[in-house]
N, C-alpha and C positions, 0 to 999 in steps of 0.2 A: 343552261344546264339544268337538269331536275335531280331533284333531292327527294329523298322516303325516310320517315322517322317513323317509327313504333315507339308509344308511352303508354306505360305500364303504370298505374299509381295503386298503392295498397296500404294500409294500417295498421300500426300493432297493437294486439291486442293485449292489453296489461294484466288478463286473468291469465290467459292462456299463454302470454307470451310469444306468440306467434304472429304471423302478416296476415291479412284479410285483402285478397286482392278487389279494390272498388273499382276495376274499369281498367279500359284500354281504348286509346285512337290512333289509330295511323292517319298522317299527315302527307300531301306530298304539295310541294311547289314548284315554283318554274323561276328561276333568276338568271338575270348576265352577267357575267364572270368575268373578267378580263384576265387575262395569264398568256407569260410569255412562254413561248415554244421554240426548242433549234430543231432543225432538220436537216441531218446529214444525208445528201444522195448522193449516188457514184450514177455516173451516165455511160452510156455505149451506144457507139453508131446506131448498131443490129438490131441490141435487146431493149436499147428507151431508157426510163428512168429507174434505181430501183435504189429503192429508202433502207438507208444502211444504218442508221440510228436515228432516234427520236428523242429529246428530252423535255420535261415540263419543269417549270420553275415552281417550285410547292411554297406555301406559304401557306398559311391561315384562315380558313373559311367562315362565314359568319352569314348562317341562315335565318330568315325568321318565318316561323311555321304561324304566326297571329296568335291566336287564344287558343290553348289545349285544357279541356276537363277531362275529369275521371268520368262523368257523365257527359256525355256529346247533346248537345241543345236540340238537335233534331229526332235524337233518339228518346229524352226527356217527354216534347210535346209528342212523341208518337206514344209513346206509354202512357201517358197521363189520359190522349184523345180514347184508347181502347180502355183503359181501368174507368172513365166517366160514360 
């Protein structure tokens, strides 16, 4: 299954009292899931099979995206390689 997260990080500011947004990463990964599924079919000689309801057993997901900064590592040494 794949998963996409957007993180936003920002700070406030104590003069201004306001947020200072420092960055953003979108993350996406790939995990196996295990979840149970029913599926109701109704059958006919004629027309074959046809899926008269579907349900998933929901529970609790628990992804890990690894390391997020407000500054992404590769965007870091890309700015650093053009400002030297």
């Amino acid at each position: 299954m794949a998963f996409e997260a957007s993180f936003s990080f920002s700070i406030r500011d104590a003069i201004d009292e306001d947020y200072v947004p420092l960055g953003s990463e979108e993350m996406y990964t790939e995990e196996e899931i295990t979840f149970e599924a029913v599926i109701t079919v109704a059958r006919s000689m004629d027309e074959g099979i046809d899926v008269a309801e579907a349900d998933v057993a929901l529970r609790p997901v628990t992804v890990k995206f690894g390391t997020v900064e407000p500054f992404g590592c590769s965007r870091n040494r890309a700015l650093s390689a053009r400002l030297w």
